[in-house]
BADREN-769058 format. One record per residue (C-alpha): residue number from 1; residue in one letter; x negated, y negated, z negated. Coordinates in pm, 1 decimal, decimal comma. Layout:
N
(r NUM; 'a'; (X; Y; Z))
...
//
This chain:
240
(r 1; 'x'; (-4520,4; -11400,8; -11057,0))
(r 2; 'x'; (-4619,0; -11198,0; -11392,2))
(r 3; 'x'; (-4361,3; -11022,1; -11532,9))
(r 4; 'x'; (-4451,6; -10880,2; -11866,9))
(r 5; 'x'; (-4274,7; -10891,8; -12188,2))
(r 6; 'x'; (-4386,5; -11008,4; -12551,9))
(r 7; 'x'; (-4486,6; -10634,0; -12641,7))
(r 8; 'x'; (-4647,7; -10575,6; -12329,6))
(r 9; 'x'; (-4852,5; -10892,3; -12372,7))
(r 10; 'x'; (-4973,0; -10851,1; -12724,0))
(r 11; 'x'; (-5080,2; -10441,5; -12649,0))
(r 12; 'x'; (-5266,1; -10632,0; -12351,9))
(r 13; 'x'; (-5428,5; -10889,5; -12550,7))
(r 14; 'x'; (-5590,3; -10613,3; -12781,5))
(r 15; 'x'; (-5792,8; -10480,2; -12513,4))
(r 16; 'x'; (-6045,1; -10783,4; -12500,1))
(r 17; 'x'; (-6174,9; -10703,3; -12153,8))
(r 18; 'x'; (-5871,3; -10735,8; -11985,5))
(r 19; 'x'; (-5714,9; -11045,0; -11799,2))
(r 20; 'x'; (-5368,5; -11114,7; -11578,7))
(r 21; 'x'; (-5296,7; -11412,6; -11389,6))
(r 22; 'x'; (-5111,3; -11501,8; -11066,4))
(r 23; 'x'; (-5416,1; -11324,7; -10876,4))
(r 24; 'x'; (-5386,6; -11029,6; -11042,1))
(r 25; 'x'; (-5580,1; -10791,2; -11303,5))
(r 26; 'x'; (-5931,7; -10871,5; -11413,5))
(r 27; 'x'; (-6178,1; -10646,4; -11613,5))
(r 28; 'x'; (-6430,9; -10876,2; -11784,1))
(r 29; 'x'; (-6662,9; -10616,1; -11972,0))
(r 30; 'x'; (-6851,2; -10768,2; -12265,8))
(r 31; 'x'; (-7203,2; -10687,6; -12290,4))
(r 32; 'x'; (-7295,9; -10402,8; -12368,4))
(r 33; 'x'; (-7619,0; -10295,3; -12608,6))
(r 34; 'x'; (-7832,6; -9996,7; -12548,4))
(r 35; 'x'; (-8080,7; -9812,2; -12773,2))
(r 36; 'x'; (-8317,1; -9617,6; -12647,1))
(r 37; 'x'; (-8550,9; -9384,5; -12855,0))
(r 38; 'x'; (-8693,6; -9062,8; -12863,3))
(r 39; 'x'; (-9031,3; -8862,9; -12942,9))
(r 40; 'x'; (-9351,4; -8971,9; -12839,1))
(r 41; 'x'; (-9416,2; -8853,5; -12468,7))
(r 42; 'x'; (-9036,6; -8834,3; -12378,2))
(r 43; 'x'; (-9121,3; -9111,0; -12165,8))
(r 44; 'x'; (-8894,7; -9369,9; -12267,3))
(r 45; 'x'; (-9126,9; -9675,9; -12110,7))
(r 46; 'x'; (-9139,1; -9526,6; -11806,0))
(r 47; 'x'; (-8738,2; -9447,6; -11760,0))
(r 48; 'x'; (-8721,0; -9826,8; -11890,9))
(r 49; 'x'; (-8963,1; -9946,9; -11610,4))
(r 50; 'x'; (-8749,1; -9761,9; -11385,1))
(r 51; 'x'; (-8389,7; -9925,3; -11495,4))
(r 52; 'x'; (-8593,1; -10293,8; -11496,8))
(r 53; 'x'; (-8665,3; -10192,9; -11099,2))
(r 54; 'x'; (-8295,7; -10174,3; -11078,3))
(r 55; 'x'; (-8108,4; -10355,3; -11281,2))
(r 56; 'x'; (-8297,4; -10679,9; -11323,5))
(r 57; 'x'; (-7978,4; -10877,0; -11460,2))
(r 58; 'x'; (-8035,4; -10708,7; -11753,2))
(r 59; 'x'; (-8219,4; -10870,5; -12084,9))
(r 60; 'x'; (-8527,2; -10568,4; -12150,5))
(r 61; 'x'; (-8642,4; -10649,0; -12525,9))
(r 62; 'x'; (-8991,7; -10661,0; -12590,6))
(r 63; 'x'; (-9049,8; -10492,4; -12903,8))
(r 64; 'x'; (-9341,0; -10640,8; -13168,3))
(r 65; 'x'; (-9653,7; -10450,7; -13296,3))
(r 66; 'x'; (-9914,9; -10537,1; -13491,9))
(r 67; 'x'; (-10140,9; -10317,4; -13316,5))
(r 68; 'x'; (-10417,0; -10413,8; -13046,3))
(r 69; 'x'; (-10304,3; -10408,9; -12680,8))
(r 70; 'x'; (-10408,0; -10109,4; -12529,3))
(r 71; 'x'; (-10567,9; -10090,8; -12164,3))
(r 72; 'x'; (-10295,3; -10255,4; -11908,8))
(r 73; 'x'; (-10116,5; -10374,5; -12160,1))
(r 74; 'x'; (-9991,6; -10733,7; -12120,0))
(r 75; 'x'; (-9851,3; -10982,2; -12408,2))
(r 76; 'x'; (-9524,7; -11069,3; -12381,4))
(r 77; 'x'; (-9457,4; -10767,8; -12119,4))
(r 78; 'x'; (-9508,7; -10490,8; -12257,3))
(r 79; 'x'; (-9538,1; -10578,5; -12672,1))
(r 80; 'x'; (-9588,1; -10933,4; -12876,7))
(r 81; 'x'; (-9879,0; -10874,2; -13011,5))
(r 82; 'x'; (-9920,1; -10968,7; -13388,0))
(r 83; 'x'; (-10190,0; -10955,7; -13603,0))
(r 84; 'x'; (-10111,3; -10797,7; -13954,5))
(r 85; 'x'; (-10112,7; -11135,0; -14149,5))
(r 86; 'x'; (-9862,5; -11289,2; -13856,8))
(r 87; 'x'; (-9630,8; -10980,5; -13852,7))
(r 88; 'x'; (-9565,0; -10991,0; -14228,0))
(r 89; 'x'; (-9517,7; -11378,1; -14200,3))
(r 90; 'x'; (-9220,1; -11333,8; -13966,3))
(r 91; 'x'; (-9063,5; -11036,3; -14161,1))
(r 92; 'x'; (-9015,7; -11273,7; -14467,2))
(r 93; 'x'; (-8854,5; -11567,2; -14235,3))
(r 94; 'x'; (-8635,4; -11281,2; -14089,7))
(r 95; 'x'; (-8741,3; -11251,3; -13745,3))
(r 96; 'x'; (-8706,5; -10870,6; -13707,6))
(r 97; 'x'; (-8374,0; -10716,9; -13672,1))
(r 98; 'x'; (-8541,4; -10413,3; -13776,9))
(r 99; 'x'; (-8913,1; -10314,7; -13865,0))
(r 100; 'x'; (-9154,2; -10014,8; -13975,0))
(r 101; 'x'; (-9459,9; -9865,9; -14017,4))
(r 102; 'x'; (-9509,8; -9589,8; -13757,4))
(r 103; 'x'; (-9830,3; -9424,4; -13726,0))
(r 104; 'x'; (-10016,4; -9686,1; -13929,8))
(r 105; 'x'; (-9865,2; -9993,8; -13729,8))
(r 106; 'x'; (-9608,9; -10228,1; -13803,6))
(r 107; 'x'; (-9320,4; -10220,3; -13510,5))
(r 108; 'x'; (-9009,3; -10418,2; -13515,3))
(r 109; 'x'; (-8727,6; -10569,1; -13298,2))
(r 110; 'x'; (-8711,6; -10914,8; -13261,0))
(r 111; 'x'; (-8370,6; -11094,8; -13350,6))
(r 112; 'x'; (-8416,9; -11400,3; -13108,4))
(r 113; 'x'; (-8451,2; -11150,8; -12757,8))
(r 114; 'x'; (-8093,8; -11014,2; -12872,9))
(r 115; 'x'; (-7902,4; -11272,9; -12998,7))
(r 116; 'x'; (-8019,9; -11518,8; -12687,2))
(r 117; 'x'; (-7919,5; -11213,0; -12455,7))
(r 118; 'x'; (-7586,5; -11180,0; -12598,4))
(r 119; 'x'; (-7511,7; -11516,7; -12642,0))
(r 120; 'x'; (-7579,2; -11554,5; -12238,5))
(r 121; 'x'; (-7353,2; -11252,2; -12174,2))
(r 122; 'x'; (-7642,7; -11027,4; -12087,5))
(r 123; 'x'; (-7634,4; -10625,5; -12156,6))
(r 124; 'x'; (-7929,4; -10565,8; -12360,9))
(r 125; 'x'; (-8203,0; -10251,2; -12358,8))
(r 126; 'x'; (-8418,2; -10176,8; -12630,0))
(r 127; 'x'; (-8660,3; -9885,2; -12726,1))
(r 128; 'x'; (-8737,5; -9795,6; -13012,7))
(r 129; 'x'; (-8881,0; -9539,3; -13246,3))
(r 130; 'x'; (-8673,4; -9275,2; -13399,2))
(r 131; 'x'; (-8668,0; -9418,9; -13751,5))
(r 132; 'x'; (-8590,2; -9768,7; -13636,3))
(r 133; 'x'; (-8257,8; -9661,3; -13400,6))
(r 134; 'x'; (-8125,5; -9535,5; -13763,4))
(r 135; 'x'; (-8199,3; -9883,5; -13907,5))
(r 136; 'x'; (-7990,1; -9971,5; -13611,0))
(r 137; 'x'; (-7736,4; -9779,2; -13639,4))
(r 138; 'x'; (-7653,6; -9919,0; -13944,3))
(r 139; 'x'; (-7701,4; -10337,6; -13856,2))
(r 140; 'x'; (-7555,7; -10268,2; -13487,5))
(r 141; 'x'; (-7297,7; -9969,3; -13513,2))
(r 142; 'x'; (-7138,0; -10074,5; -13162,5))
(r 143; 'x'; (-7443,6; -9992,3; -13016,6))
(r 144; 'x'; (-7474,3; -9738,7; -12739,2))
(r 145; 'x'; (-7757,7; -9469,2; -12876,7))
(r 146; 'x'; (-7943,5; -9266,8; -12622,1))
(r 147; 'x'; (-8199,1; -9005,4; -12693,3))
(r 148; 'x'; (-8472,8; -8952,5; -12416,7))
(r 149; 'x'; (-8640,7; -8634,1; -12437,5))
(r 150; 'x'; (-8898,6; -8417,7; -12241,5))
(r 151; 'x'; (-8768,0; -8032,2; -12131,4))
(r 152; 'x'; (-8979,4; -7857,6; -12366,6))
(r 153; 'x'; (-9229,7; -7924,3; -12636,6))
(r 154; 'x'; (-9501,8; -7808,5; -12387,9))
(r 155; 'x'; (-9403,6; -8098,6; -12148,9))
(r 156; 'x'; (-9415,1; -8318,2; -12447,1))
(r 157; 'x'; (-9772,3; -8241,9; -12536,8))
(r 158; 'x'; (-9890,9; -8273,9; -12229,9))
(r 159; 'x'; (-9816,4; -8606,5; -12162,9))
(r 160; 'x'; (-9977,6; -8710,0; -12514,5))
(r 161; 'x'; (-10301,7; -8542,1; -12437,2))
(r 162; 'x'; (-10270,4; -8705,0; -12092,8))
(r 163; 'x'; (-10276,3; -9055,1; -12199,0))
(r 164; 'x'; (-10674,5; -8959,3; -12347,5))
(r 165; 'x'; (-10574,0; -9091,9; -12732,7))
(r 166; 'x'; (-10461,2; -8750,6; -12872,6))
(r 167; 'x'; (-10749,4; -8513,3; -13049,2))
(r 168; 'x'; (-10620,7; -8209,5; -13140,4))
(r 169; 'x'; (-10537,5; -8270,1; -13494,8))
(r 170; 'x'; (-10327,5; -8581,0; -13374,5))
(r 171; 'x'; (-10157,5; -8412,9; -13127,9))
(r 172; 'x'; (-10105,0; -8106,2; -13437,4))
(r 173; 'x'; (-9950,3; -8384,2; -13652,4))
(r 174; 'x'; (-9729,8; -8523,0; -13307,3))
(r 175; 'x'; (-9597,8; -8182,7; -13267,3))
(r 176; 'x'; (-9460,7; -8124,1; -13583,2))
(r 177; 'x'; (-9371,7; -8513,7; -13580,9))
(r 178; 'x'; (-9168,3; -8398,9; -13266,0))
(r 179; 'x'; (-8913,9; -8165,0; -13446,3))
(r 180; 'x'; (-8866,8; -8342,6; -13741,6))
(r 181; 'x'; (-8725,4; -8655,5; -13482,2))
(r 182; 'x'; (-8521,3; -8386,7; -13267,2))
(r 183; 'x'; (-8361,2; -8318,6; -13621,9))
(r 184; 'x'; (-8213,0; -8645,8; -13587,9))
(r 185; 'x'; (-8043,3; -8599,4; -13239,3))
(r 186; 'x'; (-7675,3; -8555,3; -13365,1))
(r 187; 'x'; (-7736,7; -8923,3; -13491,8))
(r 188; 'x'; (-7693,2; -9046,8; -13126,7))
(r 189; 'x'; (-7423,4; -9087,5; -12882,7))
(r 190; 'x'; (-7601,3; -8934,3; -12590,9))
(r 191; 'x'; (-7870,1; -8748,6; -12470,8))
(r 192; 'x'; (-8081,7; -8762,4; -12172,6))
(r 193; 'x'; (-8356,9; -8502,2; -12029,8))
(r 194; 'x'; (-8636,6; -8652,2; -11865,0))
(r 195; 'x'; (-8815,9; -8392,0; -11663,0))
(r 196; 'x'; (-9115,8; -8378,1; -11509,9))
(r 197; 'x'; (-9072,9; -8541,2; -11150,9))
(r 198; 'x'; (-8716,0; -8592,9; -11269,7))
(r 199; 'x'; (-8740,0; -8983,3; -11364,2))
(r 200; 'x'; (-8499,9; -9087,2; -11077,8))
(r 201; 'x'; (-8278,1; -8877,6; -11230,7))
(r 202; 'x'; (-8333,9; -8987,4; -11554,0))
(r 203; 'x'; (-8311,8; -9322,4; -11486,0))
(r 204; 'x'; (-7946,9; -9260,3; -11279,8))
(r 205; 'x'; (-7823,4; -9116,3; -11636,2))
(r 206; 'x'; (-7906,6; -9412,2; -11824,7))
(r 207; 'x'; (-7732,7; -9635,6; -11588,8))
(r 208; 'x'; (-7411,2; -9385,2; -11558,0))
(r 209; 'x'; (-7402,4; -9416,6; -11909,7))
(r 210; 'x'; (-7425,2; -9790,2; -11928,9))
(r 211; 'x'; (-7135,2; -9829,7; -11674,0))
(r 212; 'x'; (-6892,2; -9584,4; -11853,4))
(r 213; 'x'; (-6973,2; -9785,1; -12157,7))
(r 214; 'x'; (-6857,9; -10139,8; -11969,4))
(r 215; 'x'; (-6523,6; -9928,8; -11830,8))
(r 216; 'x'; (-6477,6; -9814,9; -12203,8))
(r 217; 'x'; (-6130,7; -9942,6; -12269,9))
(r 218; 'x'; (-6174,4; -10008,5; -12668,5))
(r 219; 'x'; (-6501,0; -10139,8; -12660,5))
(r 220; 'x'; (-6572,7; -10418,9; -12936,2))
(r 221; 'x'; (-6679,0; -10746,3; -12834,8))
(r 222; 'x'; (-7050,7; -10771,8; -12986,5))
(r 223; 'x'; (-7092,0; -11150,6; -13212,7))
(r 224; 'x'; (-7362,8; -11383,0; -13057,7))
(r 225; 'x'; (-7560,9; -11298,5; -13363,5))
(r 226; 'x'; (-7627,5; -10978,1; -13223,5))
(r 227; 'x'; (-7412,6; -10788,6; -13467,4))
(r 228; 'x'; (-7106,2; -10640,0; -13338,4))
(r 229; 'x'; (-6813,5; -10556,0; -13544,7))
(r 230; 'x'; (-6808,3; -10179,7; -13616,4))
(r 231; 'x'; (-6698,0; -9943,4; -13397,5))
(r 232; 'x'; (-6790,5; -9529,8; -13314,9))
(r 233; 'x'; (-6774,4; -9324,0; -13036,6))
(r 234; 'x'; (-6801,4; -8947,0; -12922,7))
(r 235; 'x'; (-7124,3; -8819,4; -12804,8))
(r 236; 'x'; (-7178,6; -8710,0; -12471,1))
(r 237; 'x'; (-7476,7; -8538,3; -12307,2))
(r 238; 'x'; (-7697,0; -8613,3; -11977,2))
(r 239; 'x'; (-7949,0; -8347,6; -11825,7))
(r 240; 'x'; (-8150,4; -8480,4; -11579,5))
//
């Protein structure tokens, strides 16, 4: 039988997560919803492949662009693709929890992945640039933030040439492009180094972080609109 008194119960009943009955204790975590972002050649897609290998439960948004599919690149997978006309259509009915122009494309996070997610009790992933996790920031502050990054700025410009659409005054304009967004890494609650041959470890960080989060005692239940009542935390720090 539960014995608890009136106090006890209503410290309990504060701590959303938490349930007693005749079985015993119960921790219910809400879900939880993770930002991912980061230069250009951190790669953030690939350590997001990696957690969809593993944690398939999990509701993977599919960010919008209004730029052509690249080779491999599959609709509905990978982007929605949008023509120009279509993408500025669905920013005026509000489709976008957040959009932007980055590098002459129009890129933006679409409401309905994250509000069905949430309303199912899914956690949530989403990558994004480093100018749309500020918008974020600001219309999801209970979000976790995670900064992927490359070891150096070497390893970062490698992996841009690599992919065969960098010319050298791109990949001038990426590299300065890369420290101004590394300015912005005391905006986030964690970082995590993805090293060359280290995306197993990468991908173990994200998920460590993402389980910490669901044990985190005070953690705010996020609305089914996908806008969770405000909330911070301390920052922490991965290396892979």
């Amino acid at each position: 039988m539960l014995r608890m008194s009136n106090g006890e119960a209503a410290r309990l009943s504060a701590v959303a997560s938490f349930r007693a009955n005749e079985s015993g204790f119960l921790w219910e975590p809400s879900p939880v919803v993770v930002v991912i972002s980061g230069p250009s050649g951190a790669g953030k897609d690939s350590v997001i492949r990696r957690l969809q290998e593993r944690h398939g439960a999990m509701h993977f948004v599919v960010t919008a662009t209004s730029r052509p599919p690249r080779p491999g690149e599959i609709a509905g997978r990978d982007y929605h693709f949008f023509s120009r006309e279509e993408f500025a259509e669905r920013v005026a009915r509000g489709e976008f929890l957040e959009h932007a122009l980055v590098y002459g494309d129009y890129k933006g996070v679409p409401r309905w992945e994250i509000t069905d997610a949430l309303t199912s009790g899914q956690d949530v992933v989403m990558r994004v640039d480093v100018q749309g996790a500020r918008t974020l920031r600001r219309v999801l502050p209970e979000a976790v933030f995670v900064f992927i990054m490359a070891e150096s700025e070497e390893e970062h410009l490698r992996r841009l040439h690599g992919r065969g659409s960098e010319d050298e005054r791109s990949l001038a304009a990426r590299r300065d492009r890369l420290w101004q967004e590394i300015g912005h890494l005391h905006e986030f609650d964690y970082v995590v180094i993805n090293r060359r041959d280290g995306l197993d470890q990468a991908a173990d960080d994200v998920s460590s972080i993402i389980l910490a989060e669901k044990l985190r005692v005070r953690r705010t239940v996020p609305g089914a609109d996908g806008q969770p009542v405000a909330g911070r935390r301390g920052a922490g720090e991965c290396h892979g």
